[in-house]
VEXKE-598193 format. One record per residue (C-alpha): residue in one letter; x, y, z; residue number from 1. Coordinates in Angstrom, 2 decimals. Example, Ala and Ser with C-alpha at 12.3 -4.5 7.8 and 13.67 -1.06 7.14 Angstrom:
<nodes>
 res    east   north      up   n
   a   12.30   -4.50    7.80   1
   s   13.67   -1.06    7.14   2
</nodes>
This chain:
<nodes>
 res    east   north      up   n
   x   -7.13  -22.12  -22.08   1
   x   -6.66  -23.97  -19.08   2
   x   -4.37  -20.93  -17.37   3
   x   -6.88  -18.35  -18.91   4
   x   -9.72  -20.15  -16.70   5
   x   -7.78  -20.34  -13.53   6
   x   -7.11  -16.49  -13.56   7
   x  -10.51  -15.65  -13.58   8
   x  -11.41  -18.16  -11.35   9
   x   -8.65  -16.93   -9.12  10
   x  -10.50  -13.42   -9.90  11
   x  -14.11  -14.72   -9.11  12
   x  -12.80  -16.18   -6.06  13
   x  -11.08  -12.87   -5.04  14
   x  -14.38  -10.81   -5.53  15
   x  -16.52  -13.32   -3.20  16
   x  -13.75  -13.47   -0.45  17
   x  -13.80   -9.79   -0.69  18
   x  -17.19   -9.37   -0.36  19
   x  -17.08  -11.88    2.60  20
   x  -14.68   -9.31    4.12  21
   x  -16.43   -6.76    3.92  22
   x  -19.72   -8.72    5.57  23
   x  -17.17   -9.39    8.56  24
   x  -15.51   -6.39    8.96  25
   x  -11.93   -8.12    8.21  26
   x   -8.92   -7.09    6.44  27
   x   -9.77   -8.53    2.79  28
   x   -6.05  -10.03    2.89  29
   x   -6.81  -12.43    5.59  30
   x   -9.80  -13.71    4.29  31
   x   -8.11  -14.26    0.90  32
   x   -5.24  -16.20    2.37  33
   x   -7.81  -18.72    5.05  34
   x  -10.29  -19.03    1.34  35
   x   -6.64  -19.81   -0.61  36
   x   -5.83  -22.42    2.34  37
   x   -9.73  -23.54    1.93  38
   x   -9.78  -24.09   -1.70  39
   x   -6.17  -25.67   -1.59  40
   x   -7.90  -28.95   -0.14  41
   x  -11.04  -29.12   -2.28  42
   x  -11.13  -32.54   -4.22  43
   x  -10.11  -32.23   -7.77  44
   x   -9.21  -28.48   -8.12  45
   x   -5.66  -28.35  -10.36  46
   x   -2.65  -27.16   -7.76  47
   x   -2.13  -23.63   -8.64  48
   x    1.71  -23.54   -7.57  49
   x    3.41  -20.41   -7.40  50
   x    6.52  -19.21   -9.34  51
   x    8.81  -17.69   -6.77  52
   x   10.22  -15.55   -9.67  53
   x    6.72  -15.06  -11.20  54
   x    5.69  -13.66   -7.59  55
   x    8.72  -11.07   -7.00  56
   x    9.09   -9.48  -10.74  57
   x    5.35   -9.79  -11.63  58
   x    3.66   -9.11   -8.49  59
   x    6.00   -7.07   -6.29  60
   x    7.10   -4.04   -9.00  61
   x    3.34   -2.00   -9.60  62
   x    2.54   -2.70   -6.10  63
   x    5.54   -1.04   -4.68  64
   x    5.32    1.44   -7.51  65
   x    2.21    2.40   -6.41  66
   x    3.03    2.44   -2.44  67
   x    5.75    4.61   -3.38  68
   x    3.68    6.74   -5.79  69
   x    1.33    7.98   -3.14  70
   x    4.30    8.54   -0.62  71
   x    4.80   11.76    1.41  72
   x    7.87   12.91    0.43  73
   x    8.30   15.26    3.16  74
   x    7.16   13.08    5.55  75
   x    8.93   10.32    4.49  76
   x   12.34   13.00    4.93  77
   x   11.12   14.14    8.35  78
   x   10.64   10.22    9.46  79
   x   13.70    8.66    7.96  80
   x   15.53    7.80   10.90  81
   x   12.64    5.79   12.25  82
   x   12.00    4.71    8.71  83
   x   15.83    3.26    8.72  84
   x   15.54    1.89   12.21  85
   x   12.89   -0.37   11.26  86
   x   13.67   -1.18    7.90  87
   x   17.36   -1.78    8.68  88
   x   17.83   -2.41   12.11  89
   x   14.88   -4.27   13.00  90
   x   15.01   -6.49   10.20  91
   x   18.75   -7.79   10.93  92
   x   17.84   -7.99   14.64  93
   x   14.42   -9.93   13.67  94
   x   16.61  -12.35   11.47  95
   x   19.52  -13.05   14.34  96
   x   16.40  -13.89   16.99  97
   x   14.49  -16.10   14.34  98
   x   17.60  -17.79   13.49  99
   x   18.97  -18.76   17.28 100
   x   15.31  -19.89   17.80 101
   x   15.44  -22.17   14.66 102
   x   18.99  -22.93   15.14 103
   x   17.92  -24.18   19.18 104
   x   14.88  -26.13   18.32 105
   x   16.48  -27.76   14.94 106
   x   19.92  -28.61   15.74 107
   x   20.65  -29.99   12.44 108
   x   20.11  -26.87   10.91 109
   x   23.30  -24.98   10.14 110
   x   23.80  -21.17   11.43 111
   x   23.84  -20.16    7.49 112
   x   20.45  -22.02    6.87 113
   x   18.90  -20.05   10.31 114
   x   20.02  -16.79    9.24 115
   x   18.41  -17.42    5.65 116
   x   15.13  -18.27    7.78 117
   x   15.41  -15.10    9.79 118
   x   15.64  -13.20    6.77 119
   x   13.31  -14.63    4.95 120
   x   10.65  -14.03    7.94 121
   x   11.93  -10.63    9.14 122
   x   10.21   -7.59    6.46 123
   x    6.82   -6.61    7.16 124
   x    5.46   -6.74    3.65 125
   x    3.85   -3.62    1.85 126
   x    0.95   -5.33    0.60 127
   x   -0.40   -6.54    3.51 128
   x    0.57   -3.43    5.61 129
   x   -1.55   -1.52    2.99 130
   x   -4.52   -4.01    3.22 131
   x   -5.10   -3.43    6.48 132
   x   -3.71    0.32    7.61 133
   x   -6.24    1.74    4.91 134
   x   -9.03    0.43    7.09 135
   x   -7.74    2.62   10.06 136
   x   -7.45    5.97   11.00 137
   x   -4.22    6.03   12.43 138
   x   -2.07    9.18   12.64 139
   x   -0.25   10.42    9.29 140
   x    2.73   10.10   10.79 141
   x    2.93    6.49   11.90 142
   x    1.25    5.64    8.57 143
   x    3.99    7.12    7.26 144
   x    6.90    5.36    9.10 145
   x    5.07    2.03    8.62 146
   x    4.49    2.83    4.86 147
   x    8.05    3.65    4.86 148
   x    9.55    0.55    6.23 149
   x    7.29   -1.75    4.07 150
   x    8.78    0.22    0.89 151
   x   12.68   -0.31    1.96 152
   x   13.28   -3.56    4.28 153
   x   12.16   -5.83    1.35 154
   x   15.60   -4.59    0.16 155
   x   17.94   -5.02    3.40 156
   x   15.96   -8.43    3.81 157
   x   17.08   -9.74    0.28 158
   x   20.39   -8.82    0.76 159
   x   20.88  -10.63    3.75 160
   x   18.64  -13.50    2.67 161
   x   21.67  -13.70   -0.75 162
   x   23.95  -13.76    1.52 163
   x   22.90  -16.58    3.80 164
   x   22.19  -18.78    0.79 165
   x   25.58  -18.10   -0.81 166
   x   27.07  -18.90    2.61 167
   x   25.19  -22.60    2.56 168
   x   26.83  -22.95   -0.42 169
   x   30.29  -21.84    0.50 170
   x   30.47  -22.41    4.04 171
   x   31.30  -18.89    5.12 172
   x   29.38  -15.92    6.30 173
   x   31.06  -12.68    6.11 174
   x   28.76   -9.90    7.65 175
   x   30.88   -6.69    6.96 176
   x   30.96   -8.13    3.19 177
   x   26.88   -8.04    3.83 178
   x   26.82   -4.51    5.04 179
   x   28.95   -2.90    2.32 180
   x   26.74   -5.26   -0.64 181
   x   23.50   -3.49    0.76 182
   x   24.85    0.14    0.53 183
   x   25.94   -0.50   -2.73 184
   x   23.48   -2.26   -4.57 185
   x   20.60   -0.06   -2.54 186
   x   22.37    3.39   -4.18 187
   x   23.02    1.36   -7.38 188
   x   18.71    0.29   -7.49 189
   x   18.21    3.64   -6.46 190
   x   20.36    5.65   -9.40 191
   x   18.35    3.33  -11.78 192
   x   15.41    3.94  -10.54 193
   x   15.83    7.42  -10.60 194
   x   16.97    7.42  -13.96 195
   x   14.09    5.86  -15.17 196
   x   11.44    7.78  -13.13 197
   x   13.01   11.37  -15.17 198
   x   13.02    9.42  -18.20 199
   x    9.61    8.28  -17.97 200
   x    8.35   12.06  -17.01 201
   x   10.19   13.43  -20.21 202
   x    8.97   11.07  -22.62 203
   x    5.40   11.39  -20.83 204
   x    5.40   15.20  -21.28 205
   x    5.79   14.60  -25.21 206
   x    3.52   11.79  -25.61 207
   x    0.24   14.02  -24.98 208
   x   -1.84   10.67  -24.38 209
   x   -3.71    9.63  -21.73 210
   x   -3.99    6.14  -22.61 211
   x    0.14    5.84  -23.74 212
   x    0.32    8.07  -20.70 213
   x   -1.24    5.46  -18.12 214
   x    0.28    2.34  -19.98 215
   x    3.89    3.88  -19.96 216
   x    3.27    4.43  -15.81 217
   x    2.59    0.64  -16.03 218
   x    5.63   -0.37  -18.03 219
   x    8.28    1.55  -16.36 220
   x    8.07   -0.26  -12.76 221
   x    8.66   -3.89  -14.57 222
   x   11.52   -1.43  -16.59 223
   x   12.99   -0.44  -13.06 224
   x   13.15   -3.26  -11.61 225
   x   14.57   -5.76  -13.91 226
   x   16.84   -3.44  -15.33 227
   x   18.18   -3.18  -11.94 228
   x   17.96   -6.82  -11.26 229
   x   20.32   -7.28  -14.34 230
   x   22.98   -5.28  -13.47 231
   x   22.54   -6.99   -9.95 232
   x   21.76   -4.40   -8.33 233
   x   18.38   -3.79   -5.88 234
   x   15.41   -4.26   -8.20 235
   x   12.86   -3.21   -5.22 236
   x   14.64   -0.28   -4.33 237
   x   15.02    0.96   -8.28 238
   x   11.45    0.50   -8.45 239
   x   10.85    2.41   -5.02 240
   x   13.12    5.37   -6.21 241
   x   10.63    5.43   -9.70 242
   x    7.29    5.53   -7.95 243
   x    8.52    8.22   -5.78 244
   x    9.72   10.45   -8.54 245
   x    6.21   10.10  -10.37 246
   x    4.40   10.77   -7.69 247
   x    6.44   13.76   -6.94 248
   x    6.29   15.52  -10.28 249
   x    2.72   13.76  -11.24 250
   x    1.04   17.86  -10.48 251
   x    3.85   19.37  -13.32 252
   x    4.09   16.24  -15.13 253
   x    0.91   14.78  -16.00 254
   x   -2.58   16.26  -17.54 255
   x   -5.56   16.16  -15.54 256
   x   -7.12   13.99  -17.79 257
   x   -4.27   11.74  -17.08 258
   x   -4.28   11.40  -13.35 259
   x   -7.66   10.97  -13.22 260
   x   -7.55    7.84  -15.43 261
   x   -4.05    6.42  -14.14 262
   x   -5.82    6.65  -10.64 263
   x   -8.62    4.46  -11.59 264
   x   -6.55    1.71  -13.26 265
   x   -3.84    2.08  -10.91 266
   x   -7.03    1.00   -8.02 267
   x   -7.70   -1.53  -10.41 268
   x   -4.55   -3.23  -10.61 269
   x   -3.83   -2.84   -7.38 270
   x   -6.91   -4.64   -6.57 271
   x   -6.82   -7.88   -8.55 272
   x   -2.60   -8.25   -7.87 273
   x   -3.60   -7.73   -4.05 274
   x   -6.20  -10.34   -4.23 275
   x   -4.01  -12.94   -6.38 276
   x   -1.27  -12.53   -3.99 277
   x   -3.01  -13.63   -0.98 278
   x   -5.28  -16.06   -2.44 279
   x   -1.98  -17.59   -4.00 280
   x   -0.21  -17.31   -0.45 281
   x   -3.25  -20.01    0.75 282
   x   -3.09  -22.13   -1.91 283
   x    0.11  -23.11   -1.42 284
   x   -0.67  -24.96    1.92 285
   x   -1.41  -28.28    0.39 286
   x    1.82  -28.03   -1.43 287
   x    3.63  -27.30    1.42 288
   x    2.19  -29.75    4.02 289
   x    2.75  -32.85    1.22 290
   x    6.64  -32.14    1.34 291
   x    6.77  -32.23    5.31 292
   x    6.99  -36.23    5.69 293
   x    9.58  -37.33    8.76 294
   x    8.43  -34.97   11.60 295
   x    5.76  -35.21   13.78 296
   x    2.74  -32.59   13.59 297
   x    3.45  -31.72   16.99 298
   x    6.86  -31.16   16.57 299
   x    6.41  -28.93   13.58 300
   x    3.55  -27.46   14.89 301
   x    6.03  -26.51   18.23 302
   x    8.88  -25.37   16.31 303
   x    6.30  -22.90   13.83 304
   x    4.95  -21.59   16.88 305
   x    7.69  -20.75   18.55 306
   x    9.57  -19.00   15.51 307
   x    5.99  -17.29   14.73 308
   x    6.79  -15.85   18.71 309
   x   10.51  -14.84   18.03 310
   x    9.55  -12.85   15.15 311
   x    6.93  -10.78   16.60 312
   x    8.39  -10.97   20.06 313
   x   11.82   -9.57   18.42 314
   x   10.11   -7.04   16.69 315
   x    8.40   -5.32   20.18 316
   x   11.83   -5.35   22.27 317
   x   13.25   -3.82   19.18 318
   x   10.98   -1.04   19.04 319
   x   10.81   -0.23   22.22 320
   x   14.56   -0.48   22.93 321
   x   15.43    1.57   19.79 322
   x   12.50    3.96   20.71 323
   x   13.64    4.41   24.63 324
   x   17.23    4.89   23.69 325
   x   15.96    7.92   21.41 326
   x   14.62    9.51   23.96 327
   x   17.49   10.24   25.59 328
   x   17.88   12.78   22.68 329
   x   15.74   15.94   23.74 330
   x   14.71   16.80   19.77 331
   x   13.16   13.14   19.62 332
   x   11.63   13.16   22.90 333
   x    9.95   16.49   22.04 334
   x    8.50   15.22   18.79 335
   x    6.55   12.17   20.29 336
   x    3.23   12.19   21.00 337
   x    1.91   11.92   24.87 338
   x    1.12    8.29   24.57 339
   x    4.61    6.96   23.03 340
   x    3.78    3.32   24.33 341
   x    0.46    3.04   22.60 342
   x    2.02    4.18   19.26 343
   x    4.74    1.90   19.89 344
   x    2.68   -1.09   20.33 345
   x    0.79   -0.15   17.02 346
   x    3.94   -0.27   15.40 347
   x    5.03   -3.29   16.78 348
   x    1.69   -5.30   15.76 349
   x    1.02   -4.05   12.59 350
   x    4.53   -6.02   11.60 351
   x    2.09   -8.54    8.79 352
   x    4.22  -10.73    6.36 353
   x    3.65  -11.31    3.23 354
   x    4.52  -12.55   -0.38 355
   x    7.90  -11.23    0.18 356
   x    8.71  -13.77    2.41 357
   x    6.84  -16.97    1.18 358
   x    8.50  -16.00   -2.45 359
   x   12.07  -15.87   -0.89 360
   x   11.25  -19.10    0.83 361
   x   10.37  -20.97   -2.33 362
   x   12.99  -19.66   -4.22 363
   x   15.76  -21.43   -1.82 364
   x   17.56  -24.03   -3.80 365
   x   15.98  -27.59   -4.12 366
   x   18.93  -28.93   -2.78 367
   x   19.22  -26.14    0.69 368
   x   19.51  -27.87    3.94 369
   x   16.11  -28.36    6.17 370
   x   14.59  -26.45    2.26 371
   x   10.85  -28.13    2.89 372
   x   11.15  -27.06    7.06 373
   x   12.08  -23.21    5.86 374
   x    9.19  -23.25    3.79 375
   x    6.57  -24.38    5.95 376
   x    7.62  -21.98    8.84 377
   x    7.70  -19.65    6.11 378
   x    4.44  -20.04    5.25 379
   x    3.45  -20.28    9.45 380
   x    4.55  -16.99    9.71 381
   x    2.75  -15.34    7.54 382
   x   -0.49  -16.79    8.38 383
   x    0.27  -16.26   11.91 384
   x    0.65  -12.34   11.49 385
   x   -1.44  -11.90    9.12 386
   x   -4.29  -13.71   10.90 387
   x   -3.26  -12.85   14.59 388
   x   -2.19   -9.38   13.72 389
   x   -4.39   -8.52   10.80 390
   x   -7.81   -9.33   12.21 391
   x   -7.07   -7.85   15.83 392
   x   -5.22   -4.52   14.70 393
   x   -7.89   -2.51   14.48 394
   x   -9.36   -3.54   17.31 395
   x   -5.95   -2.56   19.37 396
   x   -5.72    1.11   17.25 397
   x   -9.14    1.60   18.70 398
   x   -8.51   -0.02   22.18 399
   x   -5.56    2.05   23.21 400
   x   -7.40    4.84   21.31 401
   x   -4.60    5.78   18.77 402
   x   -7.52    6.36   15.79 403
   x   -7.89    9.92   14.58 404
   x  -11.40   10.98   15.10 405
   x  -13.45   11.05   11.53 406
   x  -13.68   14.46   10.31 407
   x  -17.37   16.41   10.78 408
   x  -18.82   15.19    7.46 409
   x  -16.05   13.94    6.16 410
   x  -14.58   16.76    5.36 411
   x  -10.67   17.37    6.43 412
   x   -9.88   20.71    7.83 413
   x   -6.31   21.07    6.08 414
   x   -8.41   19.60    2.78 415
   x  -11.06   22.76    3.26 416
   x   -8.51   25.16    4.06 417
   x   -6.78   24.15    1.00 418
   x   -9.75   24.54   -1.01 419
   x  -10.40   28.01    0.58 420
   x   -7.18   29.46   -0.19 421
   x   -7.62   27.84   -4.00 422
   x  -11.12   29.17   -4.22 423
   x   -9.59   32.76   -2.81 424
   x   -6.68   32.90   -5.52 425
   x   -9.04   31.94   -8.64 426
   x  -11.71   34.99   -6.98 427
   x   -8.74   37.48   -6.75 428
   x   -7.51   36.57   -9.97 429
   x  -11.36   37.28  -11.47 430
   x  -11.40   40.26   -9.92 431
   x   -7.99   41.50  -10.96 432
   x   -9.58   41.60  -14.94 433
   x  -12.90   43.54  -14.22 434
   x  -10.56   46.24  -15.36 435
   x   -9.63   44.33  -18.58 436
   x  -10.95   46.32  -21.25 437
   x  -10.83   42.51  -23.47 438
   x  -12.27   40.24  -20.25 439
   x  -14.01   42.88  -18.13 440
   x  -17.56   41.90  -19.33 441
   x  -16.87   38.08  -19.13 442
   x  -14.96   38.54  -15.57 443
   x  -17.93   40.31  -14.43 444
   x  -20.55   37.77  -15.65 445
   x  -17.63   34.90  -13.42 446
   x  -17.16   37.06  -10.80 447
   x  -20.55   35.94   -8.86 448
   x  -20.19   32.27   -9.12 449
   x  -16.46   32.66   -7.74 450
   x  -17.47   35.28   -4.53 451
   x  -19.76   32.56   -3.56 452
   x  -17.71   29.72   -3.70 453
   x  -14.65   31.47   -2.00 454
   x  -17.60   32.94    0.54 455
   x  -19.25   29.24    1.46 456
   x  -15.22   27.92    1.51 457
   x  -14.30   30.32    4.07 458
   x  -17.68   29.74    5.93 459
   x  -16.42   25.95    5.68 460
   x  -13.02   26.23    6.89 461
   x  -14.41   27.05   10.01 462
   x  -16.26   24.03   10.48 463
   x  -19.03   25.34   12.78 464
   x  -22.54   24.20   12.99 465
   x  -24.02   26.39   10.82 466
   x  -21.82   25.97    7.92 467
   x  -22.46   21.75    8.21 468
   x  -26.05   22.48    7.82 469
   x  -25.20   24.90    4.81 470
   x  -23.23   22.37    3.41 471
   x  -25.83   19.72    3.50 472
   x  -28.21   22.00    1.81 473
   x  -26.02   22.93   -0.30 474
   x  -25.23   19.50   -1.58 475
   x  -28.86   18.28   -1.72 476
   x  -30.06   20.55   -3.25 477
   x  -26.78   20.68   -6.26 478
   x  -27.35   16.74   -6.38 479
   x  -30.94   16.91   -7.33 480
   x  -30.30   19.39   -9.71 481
   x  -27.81   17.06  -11.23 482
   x  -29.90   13.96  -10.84 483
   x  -32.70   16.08  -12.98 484
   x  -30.08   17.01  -15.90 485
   x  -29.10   13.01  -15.83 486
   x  -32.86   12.07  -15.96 487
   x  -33.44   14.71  -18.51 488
   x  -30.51   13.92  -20.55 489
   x  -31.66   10.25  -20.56 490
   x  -34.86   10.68  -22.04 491
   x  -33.69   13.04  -24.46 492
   x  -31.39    9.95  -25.54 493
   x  -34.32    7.35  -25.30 494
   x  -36.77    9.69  -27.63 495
   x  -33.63    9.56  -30.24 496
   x  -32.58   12.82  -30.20 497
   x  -29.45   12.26  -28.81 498
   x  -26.77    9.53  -29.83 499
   x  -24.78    7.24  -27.70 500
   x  -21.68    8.70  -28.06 501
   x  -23.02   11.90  -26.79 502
   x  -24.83   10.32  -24.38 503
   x  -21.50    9.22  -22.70 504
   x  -19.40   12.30  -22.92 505
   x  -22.54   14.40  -21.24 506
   x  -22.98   11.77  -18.70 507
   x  -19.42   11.89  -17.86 508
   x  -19.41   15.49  -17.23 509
   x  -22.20   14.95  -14.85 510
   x  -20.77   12.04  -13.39 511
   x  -17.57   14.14  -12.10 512
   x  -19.15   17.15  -11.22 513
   x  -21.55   14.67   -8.58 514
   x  -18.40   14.02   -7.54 515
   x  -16.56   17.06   -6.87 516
   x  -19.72   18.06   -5.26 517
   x  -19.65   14.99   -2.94 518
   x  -15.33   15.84   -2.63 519
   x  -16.26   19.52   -1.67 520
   x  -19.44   19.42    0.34 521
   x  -19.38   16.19    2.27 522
   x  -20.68   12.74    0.97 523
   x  -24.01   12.29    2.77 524
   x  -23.77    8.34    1.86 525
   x  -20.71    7.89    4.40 526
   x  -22.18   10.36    7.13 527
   x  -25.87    8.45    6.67 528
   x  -23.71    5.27    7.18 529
   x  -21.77    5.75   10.02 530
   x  -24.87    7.40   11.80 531
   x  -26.87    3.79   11.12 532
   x  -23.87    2.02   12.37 533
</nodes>
């Protein structure tokens, strides 16, 4: 029982530090990990330590799953080189500055140990990247390349981080032997993964399910990744590869029913695992301070801050180099936008670690040289970027005014046009049986409803100032008539003509039409909102 009520302790406390966040207008993640540090020193709560294993193949699978499930393929194509340069690149040039900087201030240190410090420290981590981009408005496709890189340096950043403990161990460190283990075990985790993203879309497409449907989305990224981390291959990769393919063939794949469901556990999961992982990260402080006996606070405090500069400091002239040396190409330089400095220094500060690194740090071998040092900075540089980057990126997207606008009403142009030409297709397809001699009648009796919802989509599309004031009408006036049928239906149910099963499947239906309605014609909540803010 004891386990049972930590967890939803651990859960309580997630929901109030969320809440909290909200109330400040901070990312939720960095609130989680300064309540984690909070709680970690209240008298007689239990030390809640955390299982470095328990943290990569519990944690890390669905929420990379799910990163890579919502992907841009196309995007993610057109930005690979980017994508690479960070996730490769920067992460090997991140862990050679971190380790000279840790090998300078600790002499005792060997170069083996500094290097597994550098790599431990040098991947931006996808969970904290998505807790704080999806409270910005940056452009698609810089949330892209971020996205990207969050999804593939966990896997160059293992590699090398194997390496450099293998190296402690046999007093060698052979980087071309590095290079050629990365290739191979990143297109060995990516064949599995593959293999079990098709799998899982054939055997979904027979199950007709939507709750084996869902769970079967759920199982496959632990499947993915520890079948790849048994044949020793890249389990983060194998699970990247699998969330891509679902969300790729999720449209021909999966039932409406069944995306609509997966979506809302999916958001569910997502949110408790999130929440864990950064209230976990905090809680570890205690922990992690009690093991630092010998040194000085001011001498550990130093040597944190100045590996907590390398790394971000590393990450900027990395960027920047990488980014002017492209330009010499005449294809890149074209592409950029006509502020390349301001995107580049919103790529270089949203660089947040996460449980990625503090996992890799505890899982270093009790007996690993400086082990209880490594851990601490570890730990330092995480809350450093996540606190020093976290709470002041939005404030620099804004500043150097990288945002994208908010759409009129919240309504996306490319999302209306979309909607016009489906609304067009469905009317020309009506139109096409008036001739039916079987569905002439019934096409006729359709064809009205669908000529005014192509006509108002069209009148939408253009986004002028008569059509917002036709769509707020229009949405009133449909959500009143809904909120009637929903009072109507309830008193129906309350004078016992109507059971509670039918109850629920009638409220549902109204339920999703409110929101389509809200999805199609603007949600006057948000606009009233952002008007009183």
């Amino acid at each position: 029982m004891a386990i049972v009520e930590a967890v939803l302790l651990l859960i309580a406390a997630c929901i109030g530090f969320a809440l909290l966040a909200r109330r400040l207008r901070l990312p939720y993640a960095v609130i989680l990990v300064l309540g984690g540090m909070a709680l970690a020193f209240v008298p007689g709560l239990p030390e809640v330590p955390l299982d470095p294993e328990l943290a990569l193949a519990f944690f890390l699978p669905p929420l990379l799953q799910a990163s890579a499930f919502r992907t841009d393929w196309r995007g993610f194509r057109r930005s690979l080189r980017p994508i690479l340069l960070l996730a490769v690149g920067s992460v090997a040039f991140t862990a050679a500055c971190v380790a000279a900087v840790a090998k300078l201030l600790v002499p005792e240190l060997p170069w083996a140990a500094a290097v597994a410090l550098g790599a431990i420290v040098a991947p931006p981590d996808a969970v904290a990247a998505a807790a704080v981009l999806q409270r910005v408005r940056l452009p698609r496709g810089v949330v892209t390349v971020l996205e990207g890189e969050s999804l593939v340096n966990d896997a160059s950043a293992l590699v090398l981080y194997r390496f450099a403990v293998a190296a402690v161990a046999a007093g060698a460190l052979s980087p071309w032997e590095g290079v050629l283990s990365f290739f191979l075990l990143a297109a060995g985790g990516a064949a599995v993964g593959f293999a079990a993203g098709w799998a899982t879309v054939w055997v979904a497409a027979r199950l007709d399910d939507t709750i084996l449907e869902t769970a079967l989305s759920f199982l496959v990224c632990y499947a993915s990744y520890l079948a790849a981390e048994a044949l020793h291959l890249s389990g983060v990769i194998a699970v990247v590869s699998t969330g891509l393919v679902l969300g790729q063939t999720q449209y021909r794949s999966m039932r409406p029913e069944t995306r609509l469901a997966a979506r809302i556990v999916w958001e569910f999961l997502e949110f408790i695992l999130n929440s864990l992982v950064f209230i976990l990260i905090g809680l570890q402080l205690n922990a992690i301070l009690d093991r630092l006996a010998g040194r000085s606070a001011w001498e550990i405090a130093g040597i944190a801050a100045a590996v907590s500069a390398a790394l971000i400091a590393s990450r900027f002239a990395w960027v920047f180099s990488t980014a002017w040396l492209s330009r010499l190409s005449p294809a890149v330089r074209r592409g950029q936008s006509s502020r390349p400095w301001a995107v580049l220094t919103v790529v270089c500060w949203a660089g947040m670690r996460g449980v990625v690194s503090l996992a890799a740090a505890l899982a270093l071998p009790i007996d690993f040289p400086q082990r209880d040092l490594i851990v601490f900075l570890a730990f330092t540089a995480i809350l450093a970027t996540l606190v020093a980057q976290g709470t002041t990126l939005e404030w620099l997207i804004k500043r150097l005014r990288v945002e994208e606008p908010e759409h009129e009403a919240g309504l996306d142009p490319m999302e209306s046009e979309g909607r016009r030409l489906a609304a067009q297709a469905a009317l020309d397809l009506i139109e096409e049986r008036l001739q039916d001699p079987l569905e002439g009648a019934i096409a006729a009796d359709l064809a009205p409803e669908f000529r005014d919802r192509a006509g108002h989509l069209h009148r939408a599309a253009r986004d002028t100032g008569a059509a917002a004031a036709e769509r707020a009408a229009r949405r009133a006036l449909r959500l009143a008539a809904l909120d009637a049928g929903r009072a109507r239906l309830l008193r129906h149910h309350a004078d016992g003509h109507l059971h509670d099963e039918a109850l629920a499947k009638l409220s549902r239906e109204i339920d999703l039409e409110e929101l389509r309605v809200r999805q199609v014609l603007g949600d006057g909540r948000v606009s009233a909102k952002r008007r009183a803010a």
